[in-house]
Residue, then its C-alpha position, 0 to 999 in steps of 0.5 A: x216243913x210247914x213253916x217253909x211252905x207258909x214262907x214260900x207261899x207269902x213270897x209267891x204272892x209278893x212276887x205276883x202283886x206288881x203284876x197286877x198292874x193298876x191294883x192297890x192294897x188296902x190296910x192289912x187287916x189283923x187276920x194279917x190278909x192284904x185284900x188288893x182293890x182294882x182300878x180301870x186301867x184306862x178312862x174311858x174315851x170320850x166317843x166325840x173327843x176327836x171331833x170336839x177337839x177339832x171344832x174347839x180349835x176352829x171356834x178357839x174354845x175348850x172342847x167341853x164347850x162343843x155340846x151340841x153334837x149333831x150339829x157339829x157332826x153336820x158341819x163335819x159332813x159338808x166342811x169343804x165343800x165347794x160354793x155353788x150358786x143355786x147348789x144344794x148337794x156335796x158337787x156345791x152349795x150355796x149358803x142358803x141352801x146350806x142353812x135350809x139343809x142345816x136347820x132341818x137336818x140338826x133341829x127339824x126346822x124347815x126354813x125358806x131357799x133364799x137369805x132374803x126369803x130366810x129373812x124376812x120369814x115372819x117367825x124369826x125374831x130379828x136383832x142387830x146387836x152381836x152381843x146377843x148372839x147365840x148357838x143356832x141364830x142365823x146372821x145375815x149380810x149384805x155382800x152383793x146385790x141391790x138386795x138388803x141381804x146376800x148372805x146367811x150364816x149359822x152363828x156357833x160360839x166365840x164369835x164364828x158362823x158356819x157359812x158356804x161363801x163364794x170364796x171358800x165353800x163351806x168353812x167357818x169364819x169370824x164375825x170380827x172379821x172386817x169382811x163380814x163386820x162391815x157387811x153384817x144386816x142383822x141375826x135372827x132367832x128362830x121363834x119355836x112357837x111361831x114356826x107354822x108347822x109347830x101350830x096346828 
């Protein structure tokens, strides 16, 4: 009798091991006991997966690559909305105000209204060569105007800013376009010990 309870009992606990899923037995130790380890089910999600994934697609990286997380949340904010000259709110807004909104928001930096002004700022360090260019650089350009610069951009990754143009309001584009190549000034980066309020 004992013998056909301990069997019954082996086999009820057979019957229940592959209802626990993602479980793995160990070695059988010689007590003859299975000891049954178990794993999470599912990974853990990334909290901004979707978000990364979206912005690697626009810039053509992997969305490892999308670290920076605040600013890419900014971008997400405003994608879309419309050009407007002088515009510094959702109804439209114009590319500087954009960078001045952008730069104070993500990195509490405080820069001047206009792209001239944004330019010709005494602490940000200038330089013509895109194969400097990194994530936060402003790039500026010459699309209008007897101005030197008409335009402002906040260079990203791969090869592409954010920008508000008149064309598609706020959108991210190639600086390998011949549109923009054609009309690039210059980029500029922010020199953190320079900036005023940094130095009192």
């Amino acid at each position: 009798m004992y013998m056909i309870s301990m069997r019954a009992g082996i086999f009820c606990c057979i019957l229940l091991l592959p209802a626990c899923g993602s479980s793995r037995k160990a070695a059988a130790p010689e007590g003859g006991v299975i000891f049954v380890e178990s794993t999470p089910s599912k990974e853990v999600k990334d909290e901004y997966s979707t978000l990364k994934a979206k912005y690697a697609g626009y810039l053509g990286v992997k969305p490892e690559r999308i670290i920076n997380i605040p600013l890419y949340k900014f971008i997400d904010n405003w994608m879309n909305t419309p050009y407007l000259w002088g515009g510094q709110d959702k109804k439209g807004i114009d590319c500087s105000a954009l960078m001045q909104l952008l730069l104070d928001s993500v990195y509490a930096i405080k820069i001047p209204r206009t792209s001239v002004q944004q330019f010709y700022t005494f602490w940000i360090d200038k330089f013509r060569s895109t194969k400097h260019l990194s994530e936060g650089d402003l790039i500026f350009f010459k699309t209008i105007g007897e101005n030197v610069v008409s335009h402002v951009g906040l260079y990203l990754d791969n090869g592409m800013f954010i920008n508000s143009s008149s064309s598609k309001g706020v959108s991210i584009a190639s600086i390998n376009d011949p549109y923009w190549r054609s009309r690039l000034v210059g980029a500029g980066r922010i020199n953190i010990s320079l900036l005023p309020d940094r130095n009192p």
